[in-house]
N, C-alpha and C positions, 0 to 999 in steps of 0.2 A: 728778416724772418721774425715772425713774432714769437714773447716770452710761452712759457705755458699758463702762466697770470693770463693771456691774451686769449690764449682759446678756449680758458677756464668761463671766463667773461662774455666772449662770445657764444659759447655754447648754453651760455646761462640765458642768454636776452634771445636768441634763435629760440630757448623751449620754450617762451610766449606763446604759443600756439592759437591761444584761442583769443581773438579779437574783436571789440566791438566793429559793429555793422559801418559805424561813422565815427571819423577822428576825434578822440577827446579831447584830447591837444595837438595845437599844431608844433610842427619844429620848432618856432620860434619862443613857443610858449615852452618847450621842453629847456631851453638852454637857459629862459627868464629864470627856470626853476633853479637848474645846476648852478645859475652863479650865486641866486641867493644860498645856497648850499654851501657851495663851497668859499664864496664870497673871494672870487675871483674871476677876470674875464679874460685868462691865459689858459684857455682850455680848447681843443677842439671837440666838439660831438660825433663821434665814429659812428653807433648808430643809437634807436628806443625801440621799445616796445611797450604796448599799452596791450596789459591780458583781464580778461575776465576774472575776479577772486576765485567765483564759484557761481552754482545753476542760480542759488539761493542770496538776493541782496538784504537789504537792509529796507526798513517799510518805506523810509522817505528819502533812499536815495539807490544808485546803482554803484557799485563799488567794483575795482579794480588795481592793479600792481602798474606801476610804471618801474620799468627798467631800463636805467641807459650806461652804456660804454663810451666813455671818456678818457679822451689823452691830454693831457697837460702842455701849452707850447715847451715845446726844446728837450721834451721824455715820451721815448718811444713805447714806455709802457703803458698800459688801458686799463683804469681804472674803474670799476660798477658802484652804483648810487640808485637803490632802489627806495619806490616812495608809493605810498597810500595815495589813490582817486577815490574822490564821491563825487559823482556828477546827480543830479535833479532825476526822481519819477519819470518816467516817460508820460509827453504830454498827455495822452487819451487815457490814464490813468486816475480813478480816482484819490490815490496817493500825492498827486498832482496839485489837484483840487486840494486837498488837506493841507497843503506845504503851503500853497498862495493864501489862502484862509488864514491858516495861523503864522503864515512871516518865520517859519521854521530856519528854511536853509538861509534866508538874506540873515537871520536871526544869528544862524552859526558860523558865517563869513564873516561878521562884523564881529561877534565874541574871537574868533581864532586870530583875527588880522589887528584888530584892536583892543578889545578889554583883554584879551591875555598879555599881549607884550607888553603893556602896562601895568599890568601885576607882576611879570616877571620882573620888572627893572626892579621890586621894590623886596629880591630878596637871592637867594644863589642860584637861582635855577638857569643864568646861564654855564652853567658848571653842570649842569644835573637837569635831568627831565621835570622833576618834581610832581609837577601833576595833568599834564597833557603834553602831547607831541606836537614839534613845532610845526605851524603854515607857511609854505613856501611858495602859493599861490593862487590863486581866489577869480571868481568870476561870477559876481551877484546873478543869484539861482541859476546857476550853469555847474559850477564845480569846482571844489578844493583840492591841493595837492598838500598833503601832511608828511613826515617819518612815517614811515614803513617800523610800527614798531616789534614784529615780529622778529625783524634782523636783528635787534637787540634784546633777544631773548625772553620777549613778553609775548605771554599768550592770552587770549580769552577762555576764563573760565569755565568749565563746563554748569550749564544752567540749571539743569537738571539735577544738581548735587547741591544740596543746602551748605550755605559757609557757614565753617566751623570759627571755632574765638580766633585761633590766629587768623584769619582772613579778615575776618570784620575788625579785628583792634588794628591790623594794617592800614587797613580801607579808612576807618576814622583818623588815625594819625595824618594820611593825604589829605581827607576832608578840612580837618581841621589847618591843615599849611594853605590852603586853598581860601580856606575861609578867612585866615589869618592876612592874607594879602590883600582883599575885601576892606577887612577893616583898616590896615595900612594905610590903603588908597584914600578910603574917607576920611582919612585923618588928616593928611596930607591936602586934599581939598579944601581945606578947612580954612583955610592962609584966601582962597580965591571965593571964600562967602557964597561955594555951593556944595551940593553932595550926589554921590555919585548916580541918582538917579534925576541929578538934572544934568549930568552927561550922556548917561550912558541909559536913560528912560525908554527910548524907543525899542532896543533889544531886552529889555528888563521888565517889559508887561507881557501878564500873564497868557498864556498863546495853549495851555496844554487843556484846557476848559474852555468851551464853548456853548453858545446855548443860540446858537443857528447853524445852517448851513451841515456842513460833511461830519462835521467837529460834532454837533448832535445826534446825526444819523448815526454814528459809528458809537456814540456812547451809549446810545435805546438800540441797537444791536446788541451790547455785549451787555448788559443790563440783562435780557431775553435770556439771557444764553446761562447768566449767573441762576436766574428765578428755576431756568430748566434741571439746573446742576442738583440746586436744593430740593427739587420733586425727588432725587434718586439717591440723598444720599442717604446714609444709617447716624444712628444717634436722635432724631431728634420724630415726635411724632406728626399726626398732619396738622394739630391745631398749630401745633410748633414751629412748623414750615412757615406755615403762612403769616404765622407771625413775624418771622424773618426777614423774608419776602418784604410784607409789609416797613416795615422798619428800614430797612435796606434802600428801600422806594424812596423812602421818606429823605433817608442821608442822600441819596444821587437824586434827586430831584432841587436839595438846597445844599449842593459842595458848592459852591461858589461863593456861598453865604457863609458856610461852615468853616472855610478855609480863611477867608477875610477877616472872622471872629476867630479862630486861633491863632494869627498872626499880627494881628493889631497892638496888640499890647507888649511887644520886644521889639527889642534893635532885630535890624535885618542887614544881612549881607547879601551880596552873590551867590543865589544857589544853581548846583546845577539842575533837581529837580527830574530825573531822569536816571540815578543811579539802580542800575540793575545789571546781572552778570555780564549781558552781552553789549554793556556801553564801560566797560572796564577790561583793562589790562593787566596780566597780573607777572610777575618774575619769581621765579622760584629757582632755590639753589640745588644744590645735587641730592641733599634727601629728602626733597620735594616739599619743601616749608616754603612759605610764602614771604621774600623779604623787600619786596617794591611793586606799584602798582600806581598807572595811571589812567586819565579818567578820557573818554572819549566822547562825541557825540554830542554837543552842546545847544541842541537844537529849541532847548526850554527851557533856557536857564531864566530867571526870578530873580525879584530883589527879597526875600524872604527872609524868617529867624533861620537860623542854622539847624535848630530843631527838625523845620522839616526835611530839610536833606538826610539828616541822621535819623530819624524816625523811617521814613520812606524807603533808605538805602535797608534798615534794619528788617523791615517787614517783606520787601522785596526778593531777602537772598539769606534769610535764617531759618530755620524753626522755633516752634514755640518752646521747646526746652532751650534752646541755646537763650533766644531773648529771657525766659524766666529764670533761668540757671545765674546770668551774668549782669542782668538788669541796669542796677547803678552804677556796677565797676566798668563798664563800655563806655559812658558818659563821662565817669572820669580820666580814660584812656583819651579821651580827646579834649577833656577842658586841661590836663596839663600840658598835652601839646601844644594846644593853642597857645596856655599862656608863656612854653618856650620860645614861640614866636614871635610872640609878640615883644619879652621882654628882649629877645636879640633885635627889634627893632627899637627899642626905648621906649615902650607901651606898658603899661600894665593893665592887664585882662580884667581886673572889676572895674578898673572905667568904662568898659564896654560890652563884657556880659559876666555878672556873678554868679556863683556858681549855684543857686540858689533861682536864677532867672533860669540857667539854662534849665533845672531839673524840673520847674512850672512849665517851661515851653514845649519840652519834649512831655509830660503829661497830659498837655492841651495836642500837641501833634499825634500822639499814639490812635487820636480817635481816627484823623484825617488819614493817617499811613494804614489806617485796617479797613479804612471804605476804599483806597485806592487800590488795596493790593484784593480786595474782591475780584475789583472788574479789571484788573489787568496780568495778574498771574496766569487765568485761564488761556490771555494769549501770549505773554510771554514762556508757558512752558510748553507751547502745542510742539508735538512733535515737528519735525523736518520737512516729513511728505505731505505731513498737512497743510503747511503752512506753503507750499512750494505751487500745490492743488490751488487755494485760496487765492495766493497771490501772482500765479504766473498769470494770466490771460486777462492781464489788465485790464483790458478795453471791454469788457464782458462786467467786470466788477458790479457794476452799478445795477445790474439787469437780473443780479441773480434773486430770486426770492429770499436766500437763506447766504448767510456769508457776514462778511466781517461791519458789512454798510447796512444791512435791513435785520437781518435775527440768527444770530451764533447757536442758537437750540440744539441744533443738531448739530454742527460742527464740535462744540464745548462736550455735549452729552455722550456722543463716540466717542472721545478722550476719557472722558471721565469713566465709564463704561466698562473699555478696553484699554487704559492702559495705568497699572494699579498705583505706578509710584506722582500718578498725574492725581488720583483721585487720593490719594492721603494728602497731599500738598493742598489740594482745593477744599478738602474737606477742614483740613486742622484749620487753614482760616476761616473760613464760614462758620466753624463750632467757636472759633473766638470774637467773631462779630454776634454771635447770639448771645454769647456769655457776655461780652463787654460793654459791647455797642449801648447805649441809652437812646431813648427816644429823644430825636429832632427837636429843638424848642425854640423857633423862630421868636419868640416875647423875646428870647435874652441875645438878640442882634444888638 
């Protein structure tokens, strides 16, 4: 007779209900998973289930729950080990297209499978999550199996809520352990007279910037969609508009140039390059404070200064009172972490960035972190159904006139429109690219 552990288990992996159309994994690949798991092959497989997360995936990949009931040889009790799927766009998608274009998901198999374990040896995160969940199974552009890190009590942020100082001084303190391993690793390289982008180059070129193919279509879409925003917002008049506009044009037509020139002149790590609410994890204690948080989604990661990840991540998921309220003391929140990191590995931090580089880098990055978070807030904060609209009927995508691949106008301008905490968010940045922003000067390439 089984425990109630037993049917507690069983009735957990029976409410899978909802399942992909075709196997994600096969059995064999389910028990590959459990014994790196549990890092033992005295286990029987009782049964899996592989469910849907939800209607709504992730842009460049389909996401699911694996659950499996396991008995150990020679214990009749059954133990559950639940874990994160992301398998690949569906082919006829042009999310598809964009993944093969820019080497995204081979991109984020080889960071989870390799460059992470390798930064893990080089500090306690086998003890501790530290700053991603681990990969326990991979299948170049097919699909990853990660921690399920929901079971351990991390959620995803809500997107739509600006983070407050404790969120983003947490967020830095990880950044900074992250970045901290980065420079570890190069240091350690150092003995073999190379560095770590004549390792690890091929996942380390730039993949989120394009200037062909789906990667262009989709950025002179949302481009459209920003110009439509600024026809309707308040604060500024027409000559003003179009001044913006103009200007704006000028930064997205040379970010490639712009980003090379702020990046050129500092040491660079490992960035992730993609830090925003919904590629992060966060744990909070029982009066809802924010005290661990890890980073998900590695599909862009760079060899860059640190600035931009900190710039980027800051522009991303604050408002402008928070960044002007706390400005320099955010920077320092992560250059003493860093240098605790570094110095528990017997490094010290102005060999490698002083503190004086980092606050010139993040001044040179604040430009690049407010062109980006132009043209990408307006999809990162679209609502649910919009976005659900937009992206379910994939195989359609490419044919629409109006939509995420040919012109956002009307998509961005609904939002903006109709839904008011959508249009203070777009507007407070767009009123600080006018304020801020300088005119383009291709001479000082």
């Amino acid at each position: 007779m089984e425990s109630k552990v037993d049917e507690d288990v069983a009735a957990s992996v029976a409410d899978c209900k909802i399942e992909p159309s075709e196997p994600v994994l096969t059995e064999e690949e389910v028990v590959e998973v459990l014994r790196k798991r549990i890092k033992s092959n005295e286990f029987r497989l009782v049964e899996h289930k592989v469910s849907v997360v939800n209607k709504m995936n992730g842009y460049l990949g389909l996401y699911y729950n694996l659950t499996a009931a396991v008995r150990m040889n020679g214990d009749r009790r059954t133990s559950e080990y639940k874990f994160f799927v992301k398998t690949r766009p569906p082919l006829d998608s042009p999310q598809y297209v964009f993944m093969v274009e820019s080497g995204a998901f081979l991109k984020e198999v080889k960071v989870y499978t390799d460059l992470i374990p390798r930064m893990e040896e080089l500090g306690d995160e086998v003890r501790h999550f530290g700053w991603a969940p681990r990969c326990y199974f991979s299948k170049e552009n097919e699909v990853i199996v990660l921690d399920d890190l929901s079971t351990l009590g991390y959620v995803m942020p809500n997107k739509f809520k600006n983070f407050d100082y404790d969120h983003y001084a947490l967020l830095l303190k990880m950044l900074a352990k992250f970045h901290s391993r980065s420079i570890i690793l190069e240091n350690n390289l150092k003995s073999t007279g190379k560095k770590i982008v004549d390792v690890y180059g091929d996942i380390l070129e730039e993949s989120m910037i394009g200037d062909s193919g789906i990667l262009k279509k989709a950025s002179r879409a949302a481009h459209l969609g920003v110009y439509a925003m600024i026809e309707l917002m308040g604060g500024l008049d027409d000559e003003e508009k179009i001044h913006l506009k103009n200007r704006l044009a000028t930064w997205y037509e040379n970010l490639t140039a712009a980003l090379s020139r702020s990046t050129k002149n500092y040491g660079k790590v490992v960035c992730h390059r993609d830090l925003w609410a919904n590629n992060l994890m966060v744990k909070y204690d029982a009066e809802g404070k924010p005290v661990d948080c890890c980073m998900i989604d590695f599909q862009f990661v760079v060899y860059n200064p640190p600035a931009i990840d900190i710039m980027l991540l800051l522009y991303w998921t604050t408002n402008r009172e928070t960044r002007t309220s706390h400005g320099e003391s955010f920077f320092q929140i992560y250059y003493e972490k860093l240098r605790e990191e570094l110095e528990n590995n017997g490094l010290d931090v102005n060999d490698h960035l002083g503190w004086s580089e980092l606050l010139k880098s993040c001044e040179d990055a604040k430009l690049i972190a407010i062109v980006f978070a132009t043209t990408d807030l307006p999809s990162m904060l679209m609502e649910s159904d919009t976005l659900n609209e937009q992206l379910g009927d994939t195989s359609k995508l490419l044919e629409h006139t109006t939509g995420f691949y040919n012109d956002t106008s009307a998509i961005f301008s609904h939002q903006f429109v109709n839904v008011p905490s959508y249009r203070e968010r777009i507007t407070e940045i767009l009123m600080e690219a006018y304020e801020t922003l300088p005119a383009f000067e291709p001479e000082k390439l």
